[in-house]
Backbone bond lengths (Angstrom), bond angles and torsions (degrees), N, CA, C in turn:
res aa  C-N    CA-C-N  psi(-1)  N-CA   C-N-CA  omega(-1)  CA-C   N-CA-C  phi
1 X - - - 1.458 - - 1.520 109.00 -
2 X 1.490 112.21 117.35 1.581 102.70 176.83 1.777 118.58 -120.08
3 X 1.298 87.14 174.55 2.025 76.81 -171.43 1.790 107.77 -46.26
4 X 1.320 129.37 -30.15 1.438 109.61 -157.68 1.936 84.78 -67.37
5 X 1.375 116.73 -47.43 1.311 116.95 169.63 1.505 134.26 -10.15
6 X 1.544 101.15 -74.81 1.125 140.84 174.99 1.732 109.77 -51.42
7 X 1.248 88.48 -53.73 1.692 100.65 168.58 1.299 108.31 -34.18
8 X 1.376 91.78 -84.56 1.930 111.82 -169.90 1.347 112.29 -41.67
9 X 1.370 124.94 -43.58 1.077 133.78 172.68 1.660 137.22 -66.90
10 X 1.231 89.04 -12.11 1.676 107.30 165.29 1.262 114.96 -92.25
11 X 1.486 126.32 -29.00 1.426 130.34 172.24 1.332 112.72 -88.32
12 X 1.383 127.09 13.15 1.611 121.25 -157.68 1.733 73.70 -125.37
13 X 0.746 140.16 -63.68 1.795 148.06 -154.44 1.967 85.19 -91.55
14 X 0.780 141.06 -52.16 1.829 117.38 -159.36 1.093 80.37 -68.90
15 X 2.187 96.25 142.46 1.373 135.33 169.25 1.407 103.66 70.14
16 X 1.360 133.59 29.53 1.386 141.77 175.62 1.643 111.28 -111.96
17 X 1.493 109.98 -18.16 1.026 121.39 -179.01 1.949 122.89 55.03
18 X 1.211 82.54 30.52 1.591 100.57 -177.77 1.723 105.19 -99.31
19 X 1.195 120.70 -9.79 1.067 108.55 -174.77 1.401 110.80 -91.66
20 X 1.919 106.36 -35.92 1.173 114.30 172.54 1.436 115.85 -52.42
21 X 1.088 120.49 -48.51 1.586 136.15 -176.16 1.786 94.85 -52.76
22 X 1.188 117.96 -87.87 1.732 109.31 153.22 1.582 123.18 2.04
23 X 1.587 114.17 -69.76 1.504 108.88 171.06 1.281 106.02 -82.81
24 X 1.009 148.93 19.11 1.251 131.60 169.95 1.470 113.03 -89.08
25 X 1.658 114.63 -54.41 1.443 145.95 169.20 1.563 96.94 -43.24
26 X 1.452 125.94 -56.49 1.294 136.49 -159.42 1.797 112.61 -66.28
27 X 1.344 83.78 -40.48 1.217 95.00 -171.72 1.806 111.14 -89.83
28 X 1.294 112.67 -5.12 1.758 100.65 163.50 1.064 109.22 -112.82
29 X 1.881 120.45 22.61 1.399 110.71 161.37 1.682 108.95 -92.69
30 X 1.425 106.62 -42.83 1.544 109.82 158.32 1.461 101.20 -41.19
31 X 1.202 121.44 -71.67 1.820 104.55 -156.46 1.771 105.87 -63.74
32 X 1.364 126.57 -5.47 1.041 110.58 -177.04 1.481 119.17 -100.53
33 X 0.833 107.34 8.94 1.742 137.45 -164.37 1.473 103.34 -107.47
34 X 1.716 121.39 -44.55 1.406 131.27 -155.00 1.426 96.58 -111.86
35 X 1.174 117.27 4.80 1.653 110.43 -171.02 1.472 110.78 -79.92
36 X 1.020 103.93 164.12 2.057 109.18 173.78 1.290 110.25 -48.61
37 X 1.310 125.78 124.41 1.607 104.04 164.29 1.732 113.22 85.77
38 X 1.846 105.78 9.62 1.305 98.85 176.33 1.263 120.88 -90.18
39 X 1.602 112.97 172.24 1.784 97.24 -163.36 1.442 97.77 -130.86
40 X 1.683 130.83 -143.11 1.397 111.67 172.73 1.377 134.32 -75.43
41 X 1.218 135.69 153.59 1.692 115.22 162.08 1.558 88.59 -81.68
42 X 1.124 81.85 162.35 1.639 121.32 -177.30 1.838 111.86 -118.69
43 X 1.044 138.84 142.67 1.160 131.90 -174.42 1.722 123.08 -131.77
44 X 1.154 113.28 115.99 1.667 100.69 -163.57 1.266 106.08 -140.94
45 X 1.384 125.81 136.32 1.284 146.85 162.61 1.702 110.51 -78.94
46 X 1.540 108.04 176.40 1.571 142.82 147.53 1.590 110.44 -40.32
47 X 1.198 133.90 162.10 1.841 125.43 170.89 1.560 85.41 -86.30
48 X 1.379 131.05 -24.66 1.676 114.59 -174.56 1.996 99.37 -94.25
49 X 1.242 116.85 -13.99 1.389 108.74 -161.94 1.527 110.63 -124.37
50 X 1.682 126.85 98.89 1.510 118.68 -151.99 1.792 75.17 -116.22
51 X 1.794 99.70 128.10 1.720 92.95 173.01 1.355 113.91 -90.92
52 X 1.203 117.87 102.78 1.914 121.91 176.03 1.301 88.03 -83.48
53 X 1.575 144.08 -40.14 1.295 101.70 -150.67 1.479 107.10 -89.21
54 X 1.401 112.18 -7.90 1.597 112.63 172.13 1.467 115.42 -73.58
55 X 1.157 103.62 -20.17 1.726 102.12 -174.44 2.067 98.91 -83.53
56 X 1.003 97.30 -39.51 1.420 100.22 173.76 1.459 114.51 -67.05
57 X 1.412 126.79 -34.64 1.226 123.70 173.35 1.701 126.49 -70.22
58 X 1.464 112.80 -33.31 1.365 143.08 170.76 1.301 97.28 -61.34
59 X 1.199 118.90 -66.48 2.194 118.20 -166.34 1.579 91.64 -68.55
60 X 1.095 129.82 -25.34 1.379 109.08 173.12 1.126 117.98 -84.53
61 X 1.147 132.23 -33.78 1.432 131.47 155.26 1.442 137.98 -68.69
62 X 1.243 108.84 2.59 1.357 120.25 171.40 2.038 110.42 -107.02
63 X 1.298 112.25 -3.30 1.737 148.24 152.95 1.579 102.51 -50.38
64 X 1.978 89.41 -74.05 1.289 95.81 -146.39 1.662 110.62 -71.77
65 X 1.509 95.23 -28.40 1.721 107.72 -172.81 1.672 114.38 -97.97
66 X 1.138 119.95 13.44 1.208 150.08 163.77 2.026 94.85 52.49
67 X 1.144 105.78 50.74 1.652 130.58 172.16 1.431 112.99 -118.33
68 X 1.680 103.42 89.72 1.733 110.26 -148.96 2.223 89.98 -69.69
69 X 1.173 98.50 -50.49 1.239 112.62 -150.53 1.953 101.56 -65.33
70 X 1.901 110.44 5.98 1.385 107.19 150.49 1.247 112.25 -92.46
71 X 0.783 138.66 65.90 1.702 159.18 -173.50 1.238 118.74 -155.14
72 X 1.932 105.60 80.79 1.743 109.06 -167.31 1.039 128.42 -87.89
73 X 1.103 119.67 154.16 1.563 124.93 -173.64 1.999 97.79 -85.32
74 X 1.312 117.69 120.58 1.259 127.22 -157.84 1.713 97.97 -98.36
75 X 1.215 122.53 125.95 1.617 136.85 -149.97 1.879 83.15 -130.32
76 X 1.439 96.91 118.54 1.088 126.12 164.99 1.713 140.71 -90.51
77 X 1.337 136.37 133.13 1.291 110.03 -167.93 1.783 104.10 -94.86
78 X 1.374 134.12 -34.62 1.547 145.91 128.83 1.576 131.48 -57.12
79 X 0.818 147.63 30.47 1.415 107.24 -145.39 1.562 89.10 -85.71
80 X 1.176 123.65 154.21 1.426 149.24 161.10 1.382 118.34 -40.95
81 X 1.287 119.61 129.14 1.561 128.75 -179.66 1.542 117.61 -55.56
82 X 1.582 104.57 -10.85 1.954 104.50 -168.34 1.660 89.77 -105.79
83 X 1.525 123.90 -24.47 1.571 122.40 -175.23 1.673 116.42 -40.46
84 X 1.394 93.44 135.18 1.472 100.92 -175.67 1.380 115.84 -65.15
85 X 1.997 128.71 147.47 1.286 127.83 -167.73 1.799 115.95 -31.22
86 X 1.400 112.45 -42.82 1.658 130.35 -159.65 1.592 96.85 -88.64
87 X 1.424 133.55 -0.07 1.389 137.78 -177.97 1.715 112.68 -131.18
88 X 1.408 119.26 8.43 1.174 110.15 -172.64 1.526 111.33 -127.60
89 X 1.437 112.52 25.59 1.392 126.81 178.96 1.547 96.87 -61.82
90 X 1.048 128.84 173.20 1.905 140.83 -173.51 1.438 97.31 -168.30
91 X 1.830 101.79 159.75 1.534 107.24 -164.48 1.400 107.23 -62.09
92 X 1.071 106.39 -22.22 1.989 101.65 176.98 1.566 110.77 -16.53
93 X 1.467 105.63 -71.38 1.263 133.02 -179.66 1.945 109.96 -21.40
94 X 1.093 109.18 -32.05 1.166 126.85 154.90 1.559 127.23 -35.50
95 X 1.010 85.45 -69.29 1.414 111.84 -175.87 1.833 113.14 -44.51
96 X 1.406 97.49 -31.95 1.675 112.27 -144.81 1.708 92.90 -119.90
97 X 1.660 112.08 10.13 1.775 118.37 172.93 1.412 80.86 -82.59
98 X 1.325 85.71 151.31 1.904 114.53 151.92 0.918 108.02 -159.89
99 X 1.601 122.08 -165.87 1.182 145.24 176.13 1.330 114.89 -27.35
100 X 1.238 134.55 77.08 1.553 137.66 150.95 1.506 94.76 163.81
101 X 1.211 112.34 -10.18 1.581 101.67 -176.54 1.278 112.02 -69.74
102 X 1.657 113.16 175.92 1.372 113.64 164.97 1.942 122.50 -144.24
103 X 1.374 95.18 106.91 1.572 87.22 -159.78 1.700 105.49 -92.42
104 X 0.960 99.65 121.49 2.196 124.97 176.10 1.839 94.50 -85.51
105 X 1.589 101.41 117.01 1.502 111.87 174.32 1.504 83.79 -111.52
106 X 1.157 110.89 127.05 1.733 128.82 146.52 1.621 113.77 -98.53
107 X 1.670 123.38 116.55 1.317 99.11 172.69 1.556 92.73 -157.73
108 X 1.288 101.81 109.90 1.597 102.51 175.47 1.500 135.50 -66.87
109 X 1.320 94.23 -14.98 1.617 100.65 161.08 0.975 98.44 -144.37
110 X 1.839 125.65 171.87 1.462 135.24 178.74 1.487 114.63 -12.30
111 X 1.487 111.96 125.90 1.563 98.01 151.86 1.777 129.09 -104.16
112 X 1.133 97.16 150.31 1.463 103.22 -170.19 1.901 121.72 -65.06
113 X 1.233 98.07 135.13 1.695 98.33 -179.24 1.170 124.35 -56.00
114 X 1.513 126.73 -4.30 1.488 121.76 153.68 1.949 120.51 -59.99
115 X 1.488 94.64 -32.45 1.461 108.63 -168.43 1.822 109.54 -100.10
116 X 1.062 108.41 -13.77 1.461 128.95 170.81 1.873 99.92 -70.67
117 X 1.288 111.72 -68.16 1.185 108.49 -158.90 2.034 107.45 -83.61
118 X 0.961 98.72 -11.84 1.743 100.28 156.69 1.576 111.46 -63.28
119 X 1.176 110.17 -44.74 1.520 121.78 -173.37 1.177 107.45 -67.30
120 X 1.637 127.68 -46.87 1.162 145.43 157.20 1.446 104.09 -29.87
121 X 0.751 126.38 -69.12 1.526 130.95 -163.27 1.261 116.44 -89.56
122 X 1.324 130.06 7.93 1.330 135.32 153.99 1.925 107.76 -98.51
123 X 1.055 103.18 -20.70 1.766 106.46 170.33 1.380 98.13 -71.03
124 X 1.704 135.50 -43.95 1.127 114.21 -162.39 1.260 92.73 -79.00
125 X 1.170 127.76 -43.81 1.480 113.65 -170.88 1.719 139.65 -79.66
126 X 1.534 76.85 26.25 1.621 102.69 169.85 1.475 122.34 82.40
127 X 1.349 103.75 17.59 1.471 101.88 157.71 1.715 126.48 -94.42
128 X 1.457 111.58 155.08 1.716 116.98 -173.05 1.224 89.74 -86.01
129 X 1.584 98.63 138.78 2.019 117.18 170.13 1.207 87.11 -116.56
130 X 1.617 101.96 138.39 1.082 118.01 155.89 1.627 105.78 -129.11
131 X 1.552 110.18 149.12 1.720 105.06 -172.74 1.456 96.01 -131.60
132 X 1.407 129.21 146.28 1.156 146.98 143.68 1.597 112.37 -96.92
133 X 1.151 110.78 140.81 1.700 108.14 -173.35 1.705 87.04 179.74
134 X 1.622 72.88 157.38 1.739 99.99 -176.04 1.532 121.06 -96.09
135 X 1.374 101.36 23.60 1.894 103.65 -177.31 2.276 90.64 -78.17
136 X 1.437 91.80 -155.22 1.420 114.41 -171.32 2.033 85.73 -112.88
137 X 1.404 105.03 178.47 1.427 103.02 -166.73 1.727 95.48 -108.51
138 X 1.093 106.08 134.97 1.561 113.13 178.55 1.548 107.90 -47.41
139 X 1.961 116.12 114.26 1.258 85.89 178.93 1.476 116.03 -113.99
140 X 1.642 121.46 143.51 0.985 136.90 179.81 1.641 136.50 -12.73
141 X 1.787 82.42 -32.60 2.060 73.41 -162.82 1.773 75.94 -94.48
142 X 1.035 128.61 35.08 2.126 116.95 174.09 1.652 89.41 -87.70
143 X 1.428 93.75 -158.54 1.559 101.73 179.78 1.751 98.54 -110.49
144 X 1.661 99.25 141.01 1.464 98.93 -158.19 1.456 108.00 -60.09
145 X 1.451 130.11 -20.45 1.263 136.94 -152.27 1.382 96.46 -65.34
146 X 1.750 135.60 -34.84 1.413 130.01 164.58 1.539 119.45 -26.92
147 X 1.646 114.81 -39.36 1.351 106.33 -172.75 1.811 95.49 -104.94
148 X 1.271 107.50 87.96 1.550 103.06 -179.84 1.425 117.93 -124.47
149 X 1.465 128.05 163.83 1.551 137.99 -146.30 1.491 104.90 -50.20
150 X 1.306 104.87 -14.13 1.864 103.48 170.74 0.942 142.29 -131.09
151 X 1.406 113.46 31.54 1.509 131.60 154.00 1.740 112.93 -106.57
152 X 1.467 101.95 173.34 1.451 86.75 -160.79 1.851 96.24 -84.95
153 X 1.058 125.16 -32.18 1.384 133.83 158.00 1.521 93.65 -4.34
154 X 1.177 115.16 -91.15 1.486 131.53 -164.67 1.390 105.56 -84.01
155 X 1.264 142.43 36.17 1.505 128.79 166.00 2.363 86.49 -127.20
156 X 1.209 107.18 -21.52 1.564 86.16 -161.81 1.502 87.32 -93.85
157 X 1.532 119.83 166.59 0.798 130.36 -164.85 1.892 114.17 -126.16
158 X 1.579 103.54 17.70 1.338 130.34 149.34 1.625 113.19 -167.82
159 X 0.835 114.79 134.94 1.595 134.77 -159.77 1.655 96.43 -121.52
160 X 1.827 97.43 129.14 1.762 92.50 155.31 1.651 89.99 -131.28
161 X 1.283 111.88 112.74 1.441 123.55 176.27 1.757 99.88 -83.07
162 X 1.293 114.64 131.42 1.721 117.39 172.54 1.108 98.31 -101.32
163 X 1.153 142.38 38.97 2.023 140.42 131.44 1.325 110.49 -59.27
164 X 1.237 108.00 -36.37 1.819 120.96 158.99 1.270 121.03 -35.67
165 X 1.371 120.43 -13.12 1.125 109.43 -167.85 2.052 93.96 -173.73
166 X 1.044 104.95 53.01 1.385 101.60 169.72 0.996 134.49 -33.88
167 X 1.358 131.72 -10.73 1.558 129.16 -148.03 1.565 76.19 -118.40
168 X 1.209 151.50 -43.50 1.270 155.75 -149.74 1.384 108.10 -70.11
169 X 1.219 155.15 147.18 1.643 153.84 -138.93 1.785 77.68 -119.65
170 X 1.375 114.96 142.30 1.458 113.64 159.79 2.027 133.89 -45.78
171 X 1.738 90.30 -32.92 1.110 115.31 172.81 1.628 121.01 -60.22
172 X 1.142 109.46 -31.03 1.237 120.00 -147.32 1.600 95.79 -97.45
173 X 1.155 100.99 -32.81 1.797 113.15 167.39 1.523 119.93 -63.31
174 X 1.036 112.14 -72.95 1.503 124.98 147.85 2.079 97.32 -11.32
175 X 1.555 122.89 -111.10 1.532 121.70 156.25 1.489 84.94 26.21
176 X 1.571 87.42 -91.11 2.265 87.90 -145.56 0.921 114.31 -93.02
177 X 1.526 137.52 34.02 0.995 130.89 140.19 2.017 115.19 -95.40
178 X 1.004 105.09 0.80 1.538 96.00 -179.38 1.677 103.51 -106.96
179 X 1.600 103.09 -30.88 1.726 109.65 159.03 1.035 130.46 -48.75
180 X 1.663 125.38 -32.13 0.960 121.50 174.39 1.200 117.96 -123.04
181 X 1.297 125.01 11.55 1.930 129.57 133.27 1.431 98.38 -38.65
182 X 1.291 111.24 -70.94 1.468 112.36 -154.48 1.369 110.38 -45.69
183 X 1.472 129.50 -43.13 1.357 126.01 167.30 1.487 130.91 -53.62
184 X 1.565 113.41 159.05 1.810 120.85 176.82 1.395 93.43 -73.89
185 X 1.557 129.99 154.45 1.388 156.27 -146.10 1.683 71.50 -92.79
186 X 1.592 117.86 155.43 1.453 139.27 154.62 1.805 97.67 64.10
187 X 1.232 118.13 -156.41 1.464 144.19 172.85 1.873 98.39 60.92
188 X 1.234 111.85 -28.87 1.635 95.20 -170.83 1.806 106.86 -146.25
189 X 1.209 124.09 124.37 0.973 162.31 157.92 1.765 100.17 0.58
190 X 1.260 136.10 130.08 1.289 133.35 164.96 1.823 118.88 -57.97
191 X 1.720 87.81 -22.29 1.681 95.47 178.40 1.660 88.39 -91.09
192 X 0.692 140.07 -86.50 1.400 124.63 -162.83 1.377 118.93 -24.81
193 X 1.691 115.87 -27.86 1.923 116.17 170.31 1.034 92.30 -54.72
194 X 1.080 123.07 -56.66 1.603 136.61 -151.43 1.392 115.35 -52.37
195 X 1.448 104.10 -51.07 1.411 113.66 173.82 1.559 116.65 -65.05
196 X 1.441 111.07 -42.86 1.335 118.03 171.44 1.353 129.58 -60.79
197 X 1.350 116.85 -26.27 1.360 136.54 158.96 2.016 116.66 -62.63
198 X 0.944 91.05 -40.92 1.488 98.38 171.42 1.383 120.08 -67.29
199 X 1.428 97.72 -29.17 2.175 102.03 177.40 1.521 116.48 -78.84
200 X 1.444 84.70 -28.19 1.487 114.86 -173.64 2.189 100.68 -52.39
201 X 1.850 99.47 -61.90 1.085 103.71 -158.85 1.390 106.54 -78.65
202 X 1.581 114.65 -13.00 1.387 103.06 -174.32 1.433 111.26 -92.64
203 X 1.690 134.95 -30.03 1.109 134.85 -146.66 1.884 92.83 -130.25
204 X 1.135 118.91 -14.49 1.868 96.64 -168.95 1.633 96.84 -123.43
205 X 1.459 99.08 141.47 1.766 115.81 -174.08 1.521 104.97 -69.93
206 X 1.083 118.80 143.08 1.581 132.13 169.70 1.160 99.15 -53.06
207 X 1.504 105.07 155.73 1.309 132.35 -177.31 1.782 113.51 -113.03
208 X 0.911 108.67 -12.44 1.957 126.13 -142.57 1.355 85.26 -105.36
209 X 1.298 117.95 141.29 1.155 146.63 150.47 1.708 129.70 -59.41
210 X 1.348 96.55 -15.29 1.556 108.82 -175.50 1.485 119.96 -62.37
């Protein structure tokens, strides 16, 4: 990503209110991570959609901003019998969240009711869902029953849907929301992550194991 990039991309999103939506999401995964009594995030995809590059973006930002516990443990729906210890987590892991955890759904299209009702059952048992996904945002004046106990709509308990912003690459959401985790709540501008994220990708070596 380079400044002419960066450019375009600051004039395409200001007054779209997509960025805010971005810090908003960003910022109650930090607080849910940093809270009293918090435990691991957990990280989970689609059975077709596993997010490495968010998990790689997160452990680096939990490096850079010295916020160990944004550094997720990445939950697999296969993983392979030869996968290394830090890659062979499975939805089980689910099972065994509670109260302080924090489970991150990434799913760019529908997720499936095997992976729904794991999630399910870490909400009852007192862990925070949070979902990123690529549907449109449930809207209000429908009938509420759309957002119900088994979709992910209605199981997370903050949602940043990117229908919000169609024109935006799924990827690119993912980017600024782990850019601006990494930051302290208030003092600097979502465009300024933005920008900082861009120096980030062009000039400093990964940190991530991924």
């Amino acid at each position: 990503m380079d400044a002419v990039r960066v450019s375009a991309l600051r004039e395409r999103l200001a007054g779209t209110g997509w960025l805010e939506a971005v810090g908003g999401f960003a910022g109650s995964l930090r607080r849910s991570v940093e809270r009293r009594g918090a435990g691991e995030l957990l990280l989970v995809g689609t059975e077709a959609y596993e997010p490495w590059h968010l998990a790689a973006h997160l452990e680096d930002e939990a490096a850079w901003s010295a916020v160990p516990r944004l550094a997720p443990t990445l939950l697999r729906h296969r993983p392979p019998a030869t996968a290394p210890t830090h890659l062979a987590h499975d939805l089980r892991r689910l099972a065994e969240a509670g109260r302080g955890a924090t489970v991150l759904v990434v799913a760019p299209a529908a997720a499936g009711a095997p992976l729904l009702e794991r999630v399910q059952d870490a909400r009852r048992h007192g862990a925070t869902v949070l979902a990123l996904d690529g549907a449109d945002p449930v809207d209000p004046s429908t009938d509420g029953d759309l957002a119900g106990p088994t979709d992910l709509a209605g199981l997370a308990h903050e949602r940043l849907a990117v229908g919000t912003a169609a024109e935006e690459p799924f990827d690119l959401a993912q980017h600024l929301v782990s850019a601006a985790a990494g930051q302290p709540v208030g003092r600097r501008s979502a465009l300024d992550r933005l920008a900082e994220l861009a120096g980030r990708l062009t000039s400093a070596p990964s940190l991530s194991r991924w």
